[in-house]
Residue, then its C-alpha position, 0 to 999 in steps of 0.5 A: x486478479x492477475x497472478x502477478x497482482x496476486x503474489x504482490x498482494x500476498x508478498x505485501x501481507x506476508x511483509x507486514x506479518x513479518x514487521x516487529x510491532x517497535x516499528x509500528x510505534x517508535x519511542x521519540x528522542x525527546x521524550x521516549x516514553x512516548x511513542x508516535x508513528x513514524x511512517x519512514x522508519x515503518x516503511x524500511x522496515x517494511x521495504x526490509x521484510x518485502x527484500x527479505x522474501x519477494x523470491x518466494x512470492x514474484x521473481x520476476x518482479x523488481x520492488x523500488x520506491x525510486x526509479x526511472x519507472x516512478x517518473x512514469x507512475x507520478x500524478x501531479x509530481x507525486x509518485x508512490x511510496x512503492x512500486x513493482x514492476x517487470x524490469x526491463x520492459x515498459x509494460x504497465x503491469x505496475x502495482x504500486x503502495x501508497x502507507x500511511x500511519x493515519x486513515x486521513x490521507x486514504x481518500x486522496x490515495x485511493x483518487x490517485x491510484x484510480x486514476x493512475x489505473x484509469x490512465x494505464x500507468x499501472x493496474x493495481x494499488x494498495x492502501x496500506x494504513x498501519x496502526x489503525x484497526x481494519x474496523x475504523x478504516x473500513x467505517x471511515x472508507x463506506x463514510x466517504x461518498x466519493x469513494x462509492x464512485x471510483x471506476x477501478x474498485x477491483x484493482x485497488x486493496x485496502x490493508x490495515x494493521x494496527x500490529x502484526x498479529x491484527x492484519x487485514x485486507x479487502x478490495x475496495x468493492x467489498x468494502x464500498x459494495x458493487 
């Protein structure tokens, strides 16, 4: 792994470590006792705590979540609920952050970051599922045969927390296998 994908890997960790757990379930208007997951409000927080210390992990790196560059790194009119980028150069040294609050999504993710990397668009993702145990992600992503055959399982990293202090992350080879 490239040392810039790694500082964005850790800077990613550290951001959620950092994330206060009322984020991870937000009581709802109409009934505040009861708590969802609210993946926009999850995501400026974590956004938030990426700002507050992405100078001790990558510099040179700029964060956004829409930019010029998300046109270049769309698939299909989506683009990525993060992305990180060198500023001012059109290298493809991109890493981009697709967070859900459920594991349903992660197969369709996981597609398109393959083929974002496949096509050159960028050269890591990270899933980042929040509220979910690292064992059930792990068990529903070896559940999911198609994703035994995606090219680039080295550049792609699972992360699930179900809070701050129960974090996790593998590459999805170790957890598909070679």
């Amino acid at each position: 792994m490239e040392i810039i994908h790694y500082s964005v890997l850790r800077l990613v960790l550290n951001a959620v470590e950092n994330v206060a757990y009322p984020y991870f379930e937000v009581p709802t208007i109409d009934n505040p006792r009861k708590l969802q997951e609210r993946e926009r409000v999850f995501c400026y927080e974590l956004y938030h705590r990426m700002r507050q210390t992405q100078d001790n992990y990558c510099k040179s790196i700029t964060l956004n979540s829409k930019s010029n560059k998300a046109k270049k790194i769309s698939l299909h009119s989506e683009t990525p609920d993060f992305i990180f980028y060198v500023s001012e150069t059109d290298a493809n040294d991109n890493a981009i952050i697709e967070v859900r609050n459920t594991r349903q999504m992660i197969e369709n993710d996981i597609k398109k970051m393959d083929e974002l990397i496949s096509q050159d668009k960028c050269k890591m993702g990270i899933s980042l599922i929040y509220s979910q145990t690292f064992y059930s992600v792990d068990k529903y992503i070896k559940s999911l045969d198609e994703l035994h055959e995606i090219e680039n399982k080295d550049s792609i990293f699972i992360i699930a927390a179900s809070d701050p202090a129960h974090m996790k992350y593998k590459s999805l080879m170790d957890i598909t296998g070679g």
